[in-house]
N, C-alpha and C positions, 0 to 999 in steps of 0.2 A: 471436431476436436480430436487430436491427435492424442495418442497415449504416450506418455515418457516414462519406457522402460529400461531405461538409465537406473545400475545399482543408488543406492539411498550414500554411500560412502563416496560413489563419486561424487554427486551432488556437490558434497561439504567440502572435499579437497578439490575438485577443483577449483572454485571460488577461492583459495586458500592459496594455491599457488598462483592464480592469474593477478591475486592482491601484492604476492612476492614478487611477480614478473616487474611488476608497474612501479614497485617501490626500488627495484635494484634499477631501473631507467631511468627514476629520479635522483638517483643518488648518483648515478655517473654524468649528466646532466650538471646535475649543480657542482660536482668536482671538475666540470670545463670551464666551468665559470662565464659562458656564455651567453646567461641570460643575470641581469640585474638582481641579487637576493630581495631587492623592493618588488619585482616582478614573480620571482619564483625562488622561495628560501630553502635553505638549506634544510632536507627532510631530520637532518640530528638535532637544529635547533626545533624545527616545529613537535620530533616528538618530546624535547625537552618540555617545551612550553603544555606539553597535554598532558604528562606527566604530572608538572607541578601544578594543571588546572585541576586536576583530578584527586590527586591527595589534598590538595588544600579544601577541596567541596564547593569551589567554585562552580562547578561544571552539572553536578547532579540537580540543583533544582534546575534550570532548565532544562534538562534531559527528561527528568520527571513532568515538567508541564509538558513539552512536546508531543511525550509518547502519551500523554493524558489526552490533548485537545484530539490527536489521530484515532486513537483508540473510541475516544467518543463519538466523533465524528462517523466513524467506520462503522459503530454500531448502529448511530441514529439511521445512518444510508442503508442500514442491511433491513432493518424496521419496515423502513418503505419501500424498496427495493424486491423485497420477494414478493408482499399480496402482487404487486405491480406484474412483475416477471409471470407468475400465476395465472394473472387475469392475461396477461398479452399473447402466452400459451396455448389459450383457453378460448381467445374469443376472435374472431376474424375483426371485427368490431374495433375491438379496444386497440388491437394490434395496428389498425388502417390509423385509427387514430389519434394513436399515442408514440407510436415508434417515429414517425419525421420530426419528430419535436423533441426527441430524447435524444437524437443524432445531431438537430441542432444548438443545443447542449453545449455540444463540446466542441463546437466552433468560434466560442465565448472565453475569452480569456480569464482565467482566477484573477488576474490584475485589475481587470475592468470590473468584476463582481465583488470583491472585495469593500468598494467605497462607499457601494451601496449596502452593506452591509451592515456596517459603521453608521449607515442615514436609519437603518431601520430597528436596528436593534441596542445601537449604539459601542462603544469601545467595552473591552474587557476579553475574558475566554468565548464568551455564547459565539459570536459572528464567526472567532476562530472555527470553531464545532462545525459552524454551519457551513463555511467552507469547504472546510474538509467533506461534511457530506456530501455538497454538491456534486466536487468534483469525483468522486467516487462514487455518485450512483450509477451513472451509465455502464461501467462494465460490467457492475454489480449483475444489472438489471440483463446484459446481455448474455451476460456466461451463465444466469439462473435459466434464461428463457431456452438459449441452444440445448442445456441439461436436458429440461424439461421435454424438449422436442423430437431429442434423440430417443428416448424410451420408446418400445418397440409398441406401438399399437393395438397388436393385435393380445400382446398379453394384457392389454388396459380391458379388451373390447371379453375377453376371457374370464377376467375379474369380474366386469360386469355383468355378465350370462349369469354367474354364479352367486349373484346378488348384490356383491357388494355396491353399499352407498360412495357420491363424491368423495367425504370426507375420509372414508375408509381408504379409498383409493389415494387420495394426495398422502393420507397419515402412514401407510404401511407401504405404498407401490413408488409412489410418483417423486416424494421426496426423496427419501432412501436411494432411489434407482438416481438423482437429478444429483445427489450427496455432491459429488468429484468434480461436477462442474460448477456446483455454487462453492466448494470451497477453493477452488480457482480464483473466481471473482472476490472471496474476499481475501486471499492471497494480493493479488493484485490491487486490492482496493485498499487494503491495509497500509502498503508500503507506497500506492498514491496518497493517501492522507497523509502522512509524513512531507509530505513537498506543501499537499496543502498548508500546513501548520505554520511550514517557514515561509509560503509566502503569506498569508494573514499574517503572520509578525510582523513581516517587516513594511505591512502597508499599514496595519490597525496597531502595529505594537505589543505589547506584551513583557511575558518576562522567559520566554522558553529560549530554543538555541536560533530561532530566526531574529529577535531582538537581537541577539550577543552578536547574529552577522551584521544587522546593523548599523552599533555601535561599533563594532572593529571596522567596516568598510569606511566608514565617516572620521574615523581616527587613522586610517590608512595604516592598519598593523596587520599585514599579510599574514607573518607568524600565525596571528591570534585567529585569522580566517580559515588558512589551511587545516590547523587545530580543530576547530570546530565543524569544518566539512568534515574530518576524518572520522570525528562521532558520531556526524549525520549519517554518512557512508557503512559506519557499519553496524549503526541501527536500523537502518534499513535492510542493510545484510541480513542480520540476526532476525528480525521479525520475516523477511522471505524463506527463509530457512526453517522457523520455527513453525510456520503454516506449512510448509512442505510437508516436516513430520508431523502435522495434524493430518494432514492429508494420508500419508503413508498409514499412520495409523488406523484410521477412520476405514480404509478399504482394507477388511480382514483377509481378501483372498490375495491382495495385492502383496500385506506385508508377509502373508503365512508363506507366498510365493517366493519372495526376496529371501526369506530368512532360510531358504533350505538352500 
């Protein structure tokens, strides 16, 4: 795992400018008038249209169920996801054989898992949940194990000369030292449950922003799609960013380094 020692300010500007690049393309784009507004609308009507979904409160409860069904999702996967990581670590065993089936995984579509989803548990938020965990244990489970594997050895093999028990060692050495690579994974696993959530809406239903896609894809109102991408887009932004500076935080030498 490589280190990104990239200041913390760039981080957030540039994401900030590469969003302005993308918006000033689109707006001279659709002032050629080249492409059909039923194919690609005009960026001042869609942010009209996000504007008024959002003062009227249109827009918040599904924002709220979205980031509800990922967040829970992302927890239930971190639940199972670290003993797992732990034990695969840890044991030549577990590792032989449980890692080929963790990779094959994710050669399974969320679209294919879903229906089964709906047979087992039936419709509502739970199937959502459980999607989103699925698809966010693997990297979970892979960025905790690399943590784990990268700690140096010999300072494990040093702890233990000097007594220390397993548990002592995972509780004060092995976590701690593994910290930046599990909060990697659930960085990333965070802002995959977000895709989870929209596609369980929109196979199982619900009422978050993957329903509102749709009911607008089915009523053919572009507007109303792009609108809705845009808040998918930068809720995802927001929570990549927001685990960043967990991250930044959480390594003292990192931020005490930055900040001078």
């Amino acid at each position: 795992m490589t280190k990104d020692n990239s200041p913390l300010g760039l981080r957030i500007v540039a994401p900030v400018v590469a969003a302005s690049l993308v918006l000033l393309v689109w707006f001279a784009v659709a002032a050629a008038h080249s492409i059909p507004t039923t194919l690609l609308p005009d960026p001042g009507d869609v942010l009209q249209r996000l504007g008024r979904d959002l003062t009227s409160g249109r827009l918040w409860l599904p924002l709220w169920v979205t980031t509800l069904e990922a967040l829970a999702g992302c927890a239930l996967s971190a639940l199972t996801a670290m003993p797992i990581a732990y034990l695969i670590a840890h044991s030549k065993l577990a590792d032989a054989a449980l890692s080929p089936y963790l990779a094959a995984s994710q050669a399974i579509p969320a679209v294919a898992v879903a229906p089964l989803m709906v047979i087992w548990v039936g419709y509502g938020m739970l199937p959502v949940v459980l999607l989103c965990s699925v698809m966010v244990f693997f990297p979970m489970v892979l960025s905790t194990v690399l943590g784990l594997r990268s700690i140096d050895k010999e300072l494990l093999d040093a702890a233990r000369v000097d007594g220390a028990t397993a548990w002592q060692l995972a509780c004060w050495m092995e976590w701690p030292l593994a910290l930046p690579a599990t909060l990697t994974g659930l960085r990333n696993g965070f802002t995959l449950s977000i895709t989870g959530a929209v596609v369980g809406e929109l196979v199982m239903g619900g009422s978050g922003l993957g329903q509102r896609l749709a009911v607008q894809s089915q009523s053919v109102d572009t507007i109303g799609l792009f609108s809705t991408l845009i808040v998918l887009s930068v809720l995802a932004v927001t929570i990549f960013l927001s685990m960043r500076l967990v991250e930044w935080l959480a390594n003292p030498f990192a931020s005490r380094r930055r900040l001078k």
